[in-house]
C-alpha positions as CSV (number, residue, x, y, z in Angstrom):
1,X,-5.7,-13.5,-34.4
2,X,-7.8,-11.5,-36.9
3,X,-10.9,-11.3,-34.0
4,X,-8.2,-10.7,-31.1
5,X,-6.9,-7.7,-33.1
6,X,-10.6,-6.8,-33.1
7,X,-11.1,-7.3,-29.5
8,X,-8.4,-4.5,-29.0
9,X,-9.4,-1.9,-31.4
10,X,-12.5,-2.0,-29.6
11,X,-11.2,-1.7,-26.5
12,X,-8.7,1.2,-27.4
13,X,-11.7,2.9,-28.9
14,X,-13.7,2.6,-25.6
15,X,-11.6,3.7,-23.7
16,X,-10.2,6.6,-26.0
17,X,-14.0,7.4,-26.1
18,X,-14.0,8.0,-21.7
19,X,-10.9,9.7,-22.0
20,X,-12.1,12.3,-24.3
21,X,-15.1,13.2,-22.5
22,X,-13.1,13.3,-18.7
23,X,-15.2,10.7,-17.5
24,X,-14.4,10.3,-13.9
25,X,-16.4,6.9,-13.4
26,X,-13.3,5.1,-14.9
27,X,-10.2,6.9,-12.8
28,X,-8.6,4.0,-11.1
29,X,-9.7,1.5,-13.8
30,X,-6.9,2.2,-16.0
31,X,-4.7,4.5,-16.7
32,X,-3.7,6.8,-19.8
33,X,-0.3,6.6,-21.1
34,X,0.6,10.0,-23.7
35,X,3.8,9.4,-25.2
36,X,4.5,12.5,-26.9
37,X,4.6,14.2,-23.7
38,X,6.0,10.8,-21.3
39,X,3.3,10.9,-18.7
40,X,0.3,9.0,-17.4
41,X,-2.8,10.3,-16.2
42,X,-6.2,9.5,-15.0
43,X,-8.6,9.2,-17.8
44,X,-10.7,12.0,-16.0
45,X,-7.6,14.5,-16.4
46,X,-8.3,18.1,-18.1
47,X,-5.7,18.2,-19.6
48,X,-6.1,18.4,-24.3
49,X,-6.9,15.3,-25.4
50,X,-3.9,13.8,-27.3
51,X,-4.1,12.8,-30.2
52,X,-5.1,8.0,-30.5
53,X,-1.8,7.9,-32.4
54,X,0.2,8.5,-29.0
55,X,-1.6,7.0,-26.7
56,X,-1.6,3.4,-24.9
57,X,-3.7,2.6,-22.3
58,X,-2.6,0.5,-19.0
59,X,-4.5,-1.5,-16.5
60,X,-1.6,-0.6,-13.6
61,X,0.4,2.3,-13.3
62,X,3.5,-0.2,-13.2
63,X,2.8,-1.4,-16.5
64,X,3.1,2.9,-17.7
65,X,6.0,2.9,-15.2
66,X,7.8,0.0,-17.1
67,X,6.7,1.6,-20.5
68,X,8.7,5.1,-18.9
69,X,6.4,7.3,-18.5
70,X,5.9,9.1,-14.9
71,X,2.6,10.3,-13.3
72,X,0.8,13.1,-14.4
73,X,1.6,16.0,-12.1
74,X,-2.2,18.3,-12.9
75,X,-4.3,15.0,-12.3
76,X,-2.2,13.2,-9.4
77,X,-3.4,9.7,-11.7
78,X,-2.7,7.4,-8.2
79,X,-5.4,9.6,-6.0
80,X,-8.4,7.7,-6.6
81,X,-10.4,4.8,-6.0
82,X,-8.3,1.6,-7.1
83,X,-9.1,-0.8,-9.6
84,X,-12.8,-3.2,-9.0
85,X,-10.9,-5.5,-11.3
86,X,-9.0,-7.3,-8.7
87,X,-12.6,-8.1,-6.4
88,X,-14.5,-8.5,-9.6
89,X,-11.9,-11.1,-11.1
90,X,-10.7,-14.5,-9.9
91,X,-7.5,-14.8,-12.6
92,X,-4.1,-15.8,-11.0
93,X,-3.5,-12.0,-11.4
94,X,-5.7,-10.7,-10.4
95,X,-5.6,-12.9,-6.8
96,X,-1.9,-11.9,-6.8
97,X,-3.4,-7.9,-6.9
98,X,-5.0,-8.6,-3.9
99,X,-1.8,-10.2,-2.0
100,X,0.3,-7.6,-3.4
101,X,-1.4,-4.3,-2.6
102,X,-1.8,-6.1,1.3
103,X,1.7,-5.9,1.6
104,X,2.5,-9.1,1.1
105,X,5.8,-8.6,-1.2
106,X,7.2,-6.6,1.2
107,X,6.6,-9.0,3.9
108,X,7.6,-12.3,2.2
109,X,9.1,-11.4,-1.1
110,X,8.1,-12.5,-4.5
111,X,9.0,-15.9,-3.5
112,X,7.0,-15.7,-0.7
113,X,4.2,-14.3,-2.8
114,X,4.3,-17.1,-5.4
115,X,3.7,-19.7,-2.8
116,X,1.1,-18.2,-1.4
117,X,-0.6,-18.2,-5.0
118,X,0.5,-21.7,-5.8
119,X,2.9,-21.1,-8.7
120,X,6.4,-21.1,-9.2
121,X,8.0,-17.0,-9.3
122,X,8.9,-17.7,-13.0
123,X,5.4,-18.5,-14.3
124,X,3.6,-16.0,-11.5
125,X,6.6,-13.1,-12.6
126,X,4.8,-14.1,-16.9
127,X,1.8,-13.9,-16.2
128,X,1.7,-10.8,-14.7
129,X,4.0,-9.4,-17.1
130,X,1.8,-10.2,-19.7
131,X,-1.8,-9.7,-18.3
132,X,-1.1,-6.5,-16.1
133,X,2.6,-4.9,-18.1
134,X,4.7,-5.4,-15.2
135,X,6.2,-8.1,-12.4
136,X,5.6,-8.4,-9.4
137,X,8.7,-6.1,-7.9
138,X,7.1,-3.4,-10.7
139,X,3.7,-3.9,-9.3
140,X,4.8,-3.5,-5.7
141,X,6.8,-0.5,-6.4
142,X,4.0,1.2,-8.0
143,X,2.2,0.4,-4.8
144,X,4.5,1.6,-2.5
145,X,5.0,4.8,-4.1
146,X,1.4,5.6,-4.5
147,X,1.1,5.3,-0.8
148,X,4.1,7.2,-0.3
149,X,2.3,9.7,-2.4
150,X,-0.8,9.8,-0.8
151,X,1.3,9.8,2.7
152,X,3.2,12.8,1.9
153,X,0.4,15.2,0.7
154,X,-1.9,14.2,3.6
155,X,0.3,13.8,6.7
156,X,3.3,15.2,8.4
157,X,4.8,12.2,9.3
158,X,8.9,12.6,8.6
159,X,9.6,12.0,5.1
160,X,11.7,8.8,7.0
161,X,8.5,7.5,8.4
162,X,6.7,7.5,5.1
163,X,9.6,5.8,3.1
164,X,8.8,2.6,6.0
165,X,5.3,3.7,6.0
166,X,5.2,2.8,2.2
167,X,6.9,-0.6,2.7
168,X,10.6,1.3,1.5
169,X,13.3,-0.8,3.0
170,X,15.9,1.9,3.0
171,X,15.5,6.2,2.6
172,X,18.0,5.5,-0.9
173,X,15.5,2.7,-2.4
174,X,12.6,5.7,-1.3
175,X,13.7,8.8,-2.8
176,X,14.7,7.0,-6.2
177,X,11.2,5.2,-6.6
178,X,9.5,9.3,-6.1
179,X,12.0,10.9,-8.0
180,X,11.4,8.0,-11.2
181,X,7.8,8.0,-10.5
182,X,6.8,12.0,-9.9
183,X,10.0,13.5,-11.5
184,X,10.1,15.2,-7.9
185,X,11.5,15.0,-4.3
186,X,9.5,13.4,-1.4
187,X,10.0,17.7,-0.2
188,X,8.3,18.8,-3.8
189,X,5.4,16.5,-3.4
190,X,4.8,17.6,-0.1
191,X,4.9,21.1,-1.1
192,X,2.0,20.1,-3.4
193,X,-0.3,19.3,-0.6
194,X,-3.8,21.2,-1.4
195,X,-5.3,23.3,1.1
196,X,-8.2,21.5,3.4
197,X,-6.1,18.4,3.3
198,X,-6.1,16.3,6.7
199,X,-2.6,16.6,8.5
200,X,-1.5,14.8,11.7
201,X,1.6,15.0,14.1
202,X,2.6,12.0,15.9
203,X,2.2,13.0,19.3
204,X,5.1,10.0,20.1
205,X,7.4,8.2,17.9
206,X,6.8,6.7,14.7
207,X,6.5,2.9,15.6
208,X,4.5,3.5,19.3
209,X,1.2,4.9,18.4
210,X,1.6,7.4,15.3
211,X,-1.9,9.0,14.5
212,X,-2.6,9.6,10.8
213,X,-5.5,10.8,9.6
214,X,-6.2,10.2,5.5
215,X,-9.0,10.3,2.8
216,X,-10.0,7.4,1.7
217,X,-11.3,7.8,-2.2
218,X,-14.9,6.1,-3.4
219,X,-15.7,5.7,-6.6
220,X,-19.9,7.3,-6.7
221,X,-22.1,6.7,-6.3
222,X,-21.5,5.8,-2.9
223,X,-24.2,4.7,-0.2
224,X,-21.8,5.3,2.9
225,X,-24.4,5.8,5.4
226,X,-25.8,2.6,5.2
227,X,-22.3,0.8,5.5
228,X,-22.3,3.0,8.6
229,X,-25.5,2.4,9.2
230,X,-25.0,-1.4,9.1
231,X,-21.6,-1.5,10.9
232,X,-23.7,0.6,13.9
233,X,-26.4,-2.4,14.2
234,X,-23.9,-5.1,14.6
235,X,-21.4,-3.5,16.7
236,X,-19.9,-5.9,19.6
237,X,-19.7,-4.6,23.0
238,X,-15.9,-4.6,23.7
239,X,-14.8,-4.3,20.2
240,X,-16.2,-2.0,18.4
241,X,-18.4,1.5,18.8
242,X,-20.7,3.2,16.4
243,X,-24.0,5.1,15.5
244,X,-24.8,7.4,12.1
245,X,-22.0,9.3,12.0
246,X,-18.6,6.7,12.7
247,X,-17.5,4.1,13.4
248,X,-14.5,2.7,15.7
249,X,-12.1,-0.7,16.6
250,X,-9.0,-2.0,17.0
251,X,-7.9,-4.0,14.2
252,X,-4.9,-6.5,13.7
253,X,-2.3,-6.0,11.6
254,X,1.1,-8.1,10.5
255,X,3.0,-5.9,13.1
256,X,0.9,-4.7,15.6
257,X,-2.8,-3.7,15.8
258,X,-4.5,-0.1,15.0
259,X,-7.2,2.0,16.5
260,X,-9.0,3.1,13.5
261,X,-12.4,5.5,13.9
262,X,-14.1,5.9,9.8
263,X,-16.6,8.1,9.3
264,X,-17.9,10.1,5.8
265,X,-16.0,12.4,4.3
266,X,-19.0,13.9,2.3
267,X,-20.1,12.4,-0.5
268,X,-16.3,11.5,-2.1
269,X,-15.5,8.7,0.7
270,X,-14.6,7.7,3.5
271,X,-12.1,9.8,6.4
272,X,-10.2,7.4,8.5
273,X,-8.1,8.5,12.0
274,X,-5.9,6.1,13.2
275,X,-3.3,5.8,15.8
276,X,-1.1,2.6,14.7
277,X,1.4,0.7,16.8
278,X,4.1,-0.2,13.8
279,X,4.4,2.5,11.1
280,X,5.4,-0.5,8.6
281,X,1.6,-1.2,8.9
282,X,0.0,2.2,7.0
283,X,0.1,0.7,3.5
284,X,-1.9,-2.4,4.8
285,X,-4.5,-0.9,7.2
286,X,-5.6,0.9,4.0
287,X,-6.3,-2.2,1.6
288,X,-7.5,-3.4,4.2
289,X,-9.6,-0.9,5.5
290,X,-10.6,-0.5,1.6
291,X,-11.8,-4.0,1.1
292,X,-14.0,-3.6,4.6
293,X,-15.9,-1.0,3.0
294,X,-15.8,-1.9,-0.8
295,X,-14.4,1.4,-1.9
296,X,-13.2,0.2,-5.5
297,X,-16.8,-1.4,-6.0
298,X,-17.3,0.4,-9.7
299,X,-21.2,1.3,-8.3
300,X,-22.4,2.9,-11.6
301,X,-21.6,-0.4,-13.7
302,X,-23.5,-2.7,-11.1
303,X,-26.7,-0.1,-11.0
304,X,-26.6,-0.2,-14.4
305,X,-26.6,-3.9,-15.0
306,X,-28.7,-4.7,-12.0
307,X,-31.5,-1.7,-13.0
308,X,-31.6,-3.4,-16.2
309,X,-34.5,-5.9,-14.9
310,X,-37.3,-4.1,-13.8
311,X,-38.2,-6.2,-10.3
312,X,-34.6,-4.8,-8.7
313,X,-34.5,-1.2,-11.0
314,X,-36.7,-0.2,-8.0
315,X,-34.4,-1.4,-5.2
316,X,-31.4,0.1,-6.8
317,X,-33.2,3.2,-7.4
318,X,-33.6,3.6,-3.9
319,X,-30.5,2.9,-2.7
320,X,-28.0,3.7,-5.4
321,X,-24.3,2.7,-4.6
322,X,-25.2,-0.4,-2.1
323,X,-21.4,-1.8,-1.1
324,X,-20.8,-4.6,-0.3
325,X,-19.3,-5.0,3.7
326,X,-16.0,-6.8,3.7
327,X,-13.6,-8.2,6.4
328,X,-11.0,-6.6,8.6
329,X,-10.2,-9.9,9.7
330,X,-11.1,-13.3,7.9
331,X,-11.1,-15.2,11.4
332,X,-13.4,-13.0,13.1
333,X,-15.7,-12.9,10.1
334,X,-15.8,-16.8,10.4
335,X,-16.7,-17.1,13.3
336,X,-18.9,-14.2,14.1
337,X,-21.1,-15.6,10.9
338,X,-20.7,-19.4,12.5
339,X,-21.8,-17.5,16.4
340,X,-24.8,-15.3,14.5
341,X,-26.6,-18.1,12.6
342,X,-29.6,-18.5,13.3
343,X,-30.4,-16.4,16.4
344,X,-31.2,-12.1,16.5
345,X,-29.1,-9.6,16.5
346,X,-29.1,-8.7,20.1
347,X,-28.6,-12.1,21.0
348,X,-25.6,-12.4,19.0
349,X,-24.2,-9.4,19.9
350,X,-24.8,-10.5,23.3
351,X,-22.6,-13.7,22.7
352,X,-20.1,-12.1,20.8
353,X,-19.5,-10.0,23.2
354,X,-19.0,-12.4,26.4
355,X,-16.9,-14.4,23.8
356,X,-14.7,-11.5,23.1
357,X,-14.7,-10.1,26.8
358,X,-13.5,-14.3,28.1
359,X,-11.0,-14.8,25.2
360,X,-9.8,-11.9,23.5
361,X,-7.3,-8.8,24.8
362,X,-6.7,-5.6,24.2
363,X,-9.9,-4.6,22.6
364,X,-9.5,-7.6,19.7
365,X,-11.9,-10.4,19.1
366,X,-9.8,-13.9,20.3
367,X,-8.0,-16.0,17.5
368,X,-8.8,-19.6,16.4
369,X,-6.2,-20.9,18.6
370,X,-7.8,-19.2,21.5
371,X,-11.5,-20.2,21.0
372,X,-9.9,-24.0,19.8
373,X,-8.6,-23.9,22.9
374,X,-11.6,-22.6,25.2
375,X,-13.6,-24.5,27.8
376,X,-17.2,-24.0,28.4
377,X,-17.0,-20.6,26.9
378,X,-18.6,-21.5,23.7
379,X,-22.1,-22.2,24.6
380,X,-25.6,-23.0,22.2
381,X,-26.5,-26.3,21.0
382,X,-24.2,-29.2,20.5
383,X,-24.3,-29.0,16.9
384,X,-23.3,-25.6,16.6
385,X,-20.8,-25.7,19.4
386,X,-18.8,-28.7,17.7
387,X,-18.7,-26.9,14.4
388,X,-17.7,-23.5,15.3
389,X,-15.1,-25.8,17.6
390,X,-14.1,-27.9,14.7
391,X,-13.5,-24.6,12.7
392,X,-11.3,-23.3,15.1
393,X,-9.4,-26.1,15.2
394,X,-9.2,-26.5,11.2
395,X,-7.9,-22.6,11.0
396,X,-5.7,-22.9,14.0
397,X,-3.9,-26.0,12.8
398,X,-3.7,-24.8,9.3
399,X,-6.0,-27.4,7.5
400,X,-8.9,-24.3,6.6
401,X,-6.7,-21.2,4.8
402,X,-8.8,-18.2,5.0
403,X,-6.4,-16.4,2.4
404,X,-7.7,-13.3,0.6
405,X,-6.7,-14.7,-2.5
406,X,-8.1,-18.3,-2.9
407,X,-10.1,-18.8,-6.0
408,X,-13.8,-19.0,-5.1
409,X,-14.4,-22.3,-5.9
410,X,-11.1,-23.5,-3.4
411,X,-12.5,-21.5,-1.0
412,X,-16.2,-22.9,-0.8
413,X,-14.7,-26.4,-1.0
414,X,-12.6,-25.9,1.8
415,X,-15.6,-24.6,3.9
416,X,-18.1,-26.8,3.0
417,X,-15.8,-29.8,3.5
418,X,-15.8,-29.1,7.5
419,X,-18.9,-30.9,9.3
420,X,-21.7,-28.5,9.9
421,X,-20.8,-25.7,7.0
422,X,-22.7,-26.0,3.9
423,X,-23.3,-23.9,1.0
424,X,-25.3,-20.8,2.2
425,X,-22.5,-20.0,4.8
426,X,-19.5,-20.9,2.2
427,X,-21.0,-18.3,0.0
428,X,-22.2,-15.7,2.2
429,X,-18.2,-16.2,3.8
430,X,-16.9,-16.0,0.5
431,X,-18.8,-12.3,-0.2
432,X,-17.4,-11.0,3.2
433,X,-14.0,-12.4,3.1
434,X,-13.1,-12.6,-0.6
435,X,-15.4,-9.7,-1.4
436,X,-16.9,-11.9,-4.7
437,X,-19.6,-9.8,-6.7
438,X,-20.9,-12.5,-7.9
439,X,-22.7,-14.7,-5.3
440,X,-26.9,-15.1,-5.2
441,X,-27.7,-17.0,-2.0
442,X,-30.8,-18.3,-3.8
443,X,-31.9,-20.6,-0.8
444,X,-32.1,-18.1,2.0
445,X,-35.5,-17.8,3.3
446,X,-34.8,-13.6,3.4
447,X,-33.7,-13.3,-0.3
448,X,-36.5,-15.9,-1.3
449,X,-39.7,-13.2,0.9
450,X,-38.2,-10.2,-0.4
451,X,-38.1,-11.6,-4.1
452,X,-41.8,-13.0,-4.0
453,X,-42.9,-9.3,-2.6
454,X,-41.7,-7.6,-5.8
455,X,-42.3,-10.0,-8.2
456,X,-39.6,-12.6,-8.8
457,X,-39.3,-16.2,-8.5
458,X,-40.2,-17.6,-4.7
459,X,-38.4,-21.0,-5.2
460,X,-34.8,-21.0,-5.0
461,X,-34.4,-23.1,-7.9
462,X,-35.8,-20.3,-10.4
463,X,-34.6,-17.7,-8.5
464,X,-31.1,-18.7,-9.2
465,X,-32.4,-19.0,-12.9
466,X,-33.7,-15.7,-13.3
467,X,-30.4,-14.8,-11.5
468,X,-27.9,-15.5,-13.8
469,X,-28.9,-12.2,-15.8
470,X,-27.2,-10.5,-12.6
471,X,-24.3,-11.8,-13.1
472,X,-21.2,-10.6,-12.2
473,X,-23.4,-8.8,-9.4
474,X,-25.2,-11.2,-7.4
475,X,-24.1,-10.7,-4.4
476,X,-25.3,-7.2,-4.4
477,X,-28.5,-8.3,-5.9
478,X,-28.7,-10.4,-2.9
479,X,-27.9,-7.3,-0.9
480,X,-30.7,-5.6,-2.4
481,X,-33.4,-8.2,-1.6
482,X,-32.0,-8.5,2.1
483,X,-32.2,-4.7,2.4
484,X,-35.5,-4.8,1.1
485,X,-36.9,-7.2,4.1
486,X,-34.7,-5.3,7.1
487,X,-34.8,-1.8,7.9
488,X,-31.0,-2.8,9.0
489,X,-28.8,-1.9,6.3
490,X,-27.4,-4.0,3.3
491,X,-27.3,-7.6,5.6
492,X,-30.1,-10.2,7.2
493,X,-30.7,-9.8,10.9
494,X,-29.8,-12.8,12.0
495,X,-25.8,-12.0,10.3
496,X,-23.3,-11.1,12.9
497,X,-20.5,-11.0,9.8
């Protein structure tokens, strides 16, 4: 108890320590709770500095909402990057995070979200409550009015079409969550917007292709350009367009599908325009579109940790804020990895694109169930035919889940368990899919080049030795070595992921 109490007061004093000096490198990490004056800021706000006594820190602004305090209306605490907790982390609650800010409460309840984790809603609804200060209805609430929030300031979608927007199931539920949370009216926030601010008419409506247009918030530093860079290289004819400057697909959603075009918004993130078929859908293209491009990644901490040996401080030097690419779609990213093994990038592209122009529609790579069910369009060698095949059917039929929130260790067992899979595609699917930090793929022959050339191990056996000081950042260590032996950014040539 004595070295828990210890563990706290160290903590506090940490974080008390970022707050006072406005350090903007933790916004979004947690959140500052000042109860003399019942708000909640970002720890970046300029606001005095309050005295410890009245202070509480919170790792979600549910748990300040349960403790009744509302949001901070100088420092707009829900306006930045989220949390890297949830990516970095592989605790039950921090998989449910990931579940609940993809929409997946609204969609299928608590209930629905508890099965999907495993546990019963009574131990998911305690654990929560005790590791994060709020349930799963508080957690989801908090969510739904941050991206009300964010919709309101940044759109002019009818204040309607953001309560649905938001995940709201009624205009009522809506205007009680803002008013609780902001101490304001949807109309008062609105009136807050700040000059500058991207705004977008639906030219039809809401439901049948409403364009937004929103900032999307990165936590610096933030090496955008290669992400754009990268997503350029390994763009497939027929779904998807890009070069320096954006980048553009259609993307499927629990509704509908979106036509999304991302491209820099300076140095502070990303801007993303997109014309989506079911308004319901906003609040999920976002996490999603956030997990893609590894917006939360907390950059400074990883250059930090990763500088600290002096073979990579040079790598990182050079290319400071390296994300991680994610997933838009676990299926695609299956298979596109499965299709891109082995073979260049033009050659893969060139598959992948007579793959998608046989068996998909409407600008959309094809589904398990579609490839499962294909005929002669799946060509290579017999070996890798029958396992991309054998995945397809596996997804399809529900015996391989692909869900965001499967601890790592499930999900690599599933893979690897499927004949032809092994454990440098299982881990290199868990870093796209699941976004884990903390995977070295010590056995590819790229990583093991790059490492001899500046000086560390050339065996994978050592490598993964000498790796474990990396950890919980391997997988961007291993980004760093593959960027090292490719002029194409962040991923190995032969990657169609």
């Amino acid at each position: 108890m004595h070295a828990d109490k210890q563990t706290a007061g160290h903590l506090f004093a940490e974080r008390y320590r970022a707050m006072s000096s406005r350090d903007a490198r933790f916004d979004g990490q947690f959140i500052t709770g000042v109860h003399s004056t019942g708000i909640y800021c970002r720890p970046s706000c300029p606001a005095v500095t309050p005295h410890a006594k009245n202070v509480s820190f919170y790792r979600t602004a549910a748990a300040a909402h349960e403790a009744g305090l509302r949001a901070c209306k100088r420092c707009l605490p829900d306006a930045v990057p989220g949390s890297p907790d949830w990516n970095t982390h592989d605790d039950l609650a921090s998989r449910a995070m990931r579940l609940i800010t993809d929409g997946v409460v609204e969609r299928e309840g608590v209930p629905g979200l508890a099965a999907r984790l495993g546990y019963t809603t009574r131990h998911l609804t305690r654990v929560l409550v005790s590791e994060l200060g709020a349930g799963p209805l508080a957690l989801a609430r908090a969510h739904r009015a941050q991206s009300a929030r964010t919709l309101l300031v940044s759109t002019d979608l009818s204040v309607a079409d953001v309560a649905f927007a938001s995940g709201f199931s009624s205009i009522r539920q809506f205007n009680d969550t803002i008013a609780a949370v902001y101490e304001r009216t949807p109309s008062q926030l609105r009136a807050t917007r700040r000059a500058g601010g991207l705004v977008a008419t639906p030219d039809e409506p809401a439901g049948d292709g409403t364009a937004i247009s929103l900032r999307l918030p990165a936590r610096a530093p933030f090496d955008g350009a290669g992400l754009l860079r990268f997503l350029a290289d390994h763009a497939v004819a027929g779904l998807e367009t890009g070069d320096d400057d954006s980048f553009e697909r259609r993307v499927r959603l629990p509704h509908g599908s979106a036509t999304v075009r991302l491209s820099l918004d300076g140095d502070a993130g990303v801007r993303c325009d997109a014309t989506i078929d079911r308004i319901s859908d906003v609040a999920t293209l976002v996490a999603r579109i956030r997990h893609f491009l590894d917006l939360d990644a907390d950059s400074a901490a990883i250059d930090s940790a990763l500088a600290g040996d002096p073979a990579l401080a040079p790598l990182v030097s050079a290319r400071p804020g390296l994300r991680l690419p994610g997933s838009l779609d676990a299926e695609e990213t299956l298979f596109r990895t499965l299709v891109g093994q082995q073979i260049s990038v033009p050659a893969a592209r060139t598959v992948l694109g007579r793959i998608t122009a046989e068996l998909g529609g409407d600008g959309l790579f094809p589904t398990a169930g579609q490839i499962a069910g294909s005929t002669g369009v799946i060509r290579g060698p017999a070996s890798r035919v029958r396992t991309i095949l054998g995945a397809a059917e596996a997804v399809a039929d529900g015996t391989l889940s692909l869900d965001v929130a499967t601890p790592v260790d499930e999900f690599t067992a599933r893979l690897v368990a499927l004949p032809g899979i092994g454990p440098w595609t299982a881990g290199y699917l868990a870093m796209r899919i699941l976004g884990n930090p903390d995977v070295l793929l010590a056995s590819d022959l790229v990583v093991l080049q790059s490492a001899a050339r500046i000086g560390l191990p050339s065996s994978a056996r050592d490598l993964a030795a000498r790796g474990t000081r990396w950890a919980p950042w391997r997988s961007y260590a291993t980004l760093h070595l593959w960027r090292n032996r490719s002029p194409i950014a962040a991923l190995p040539p032969t990657i169609m992921g």
